[in-house]
C-alpha positions, -999 to +999 in steps of 0.1 A: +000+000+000+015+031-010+010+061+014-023+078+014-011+115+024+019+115-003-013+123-039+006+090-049-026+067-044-030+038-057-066+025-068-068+000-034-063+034-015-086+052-029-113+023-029-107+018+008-107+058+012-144+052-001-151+025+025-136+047+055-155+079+046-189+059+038-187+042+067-174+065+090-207+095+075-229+063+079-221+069+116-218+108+112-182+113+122-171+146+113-145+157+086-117+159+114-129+123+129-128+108+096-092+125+090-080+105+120-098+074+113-081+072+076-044+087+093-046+058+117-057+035+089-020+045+070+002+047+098-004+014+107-011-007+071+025+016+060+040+001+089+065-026+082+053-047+109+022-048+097+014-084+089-020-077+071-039-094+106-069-080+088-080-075+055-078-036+047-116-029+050-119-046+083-087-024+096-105+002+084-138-005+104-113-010+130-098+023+129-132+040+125-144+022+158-114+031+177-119+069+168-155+069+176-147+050+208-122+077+215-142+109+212-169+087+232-189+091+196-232+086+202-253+080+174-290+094+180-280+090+221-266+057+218-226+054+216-212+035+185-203-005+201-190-029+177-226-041+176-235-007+159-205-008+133-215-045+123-249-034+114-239-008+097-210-025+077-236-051+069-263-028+053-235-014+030-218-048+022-245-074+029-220-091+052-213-075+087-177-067+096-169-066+137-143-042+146-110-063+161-088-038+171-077-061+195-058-081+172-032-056+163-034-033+193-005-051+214+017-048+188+005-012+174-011+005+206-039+031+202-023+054+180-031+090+194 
């Protein structure tokens, strides 16, 4: 994966761009929430330790959970769980992805 922030994108960036921005506005995230979503989203698949744990959507839904779990993000009241993201992911791609952060946090941390 080439970087995102370089304007040297590659078509699997910009198709995964897609995916982090719609699902990310499916959950209303604003512009500066999405920005960290998709930064955290290249600092860690440009990482040379990354082993590709997850395929790059479901990092991606990973990285748009852990933002919203950061800024404690609430959707009409109700604050976005991995339930919420797996409903969501499924009504845009008929099959429900469930955020693992888990899987790559040891090794990665939560990026700030």
């Amino acid at each position: 994966i080439l970087p995102i922030r370089t304007g040297s994108v590659i078509d699997v960036n910009r198709r995964i761009i897609k995916i982090g921005r719609n699902i990310a506005s499916a959950i209303s995230l604003p512009e500066e929430m999405q920005s960290e979503a998709l930064d955290m989203f290249e600092d860690i698949a440009t990482d040379p330790r990354w082993t590709n744990i997850r395929s790059n959507k479901s990092l991606m839904v990973d990285c748009v959970y852990e933002v919203a779990k950061k800024h404690d993000w609430r959707v009409d009241g109700k604050k976005v769980t991995v339930d919420s993201l797996v409903l969501v992911t499924k009504g845009m791609f008929g099959r429900g992805t469930q955020p693992k952060p888990h899987l790559w946090r040891t090794e990665f941390g939560r990026l700030e």
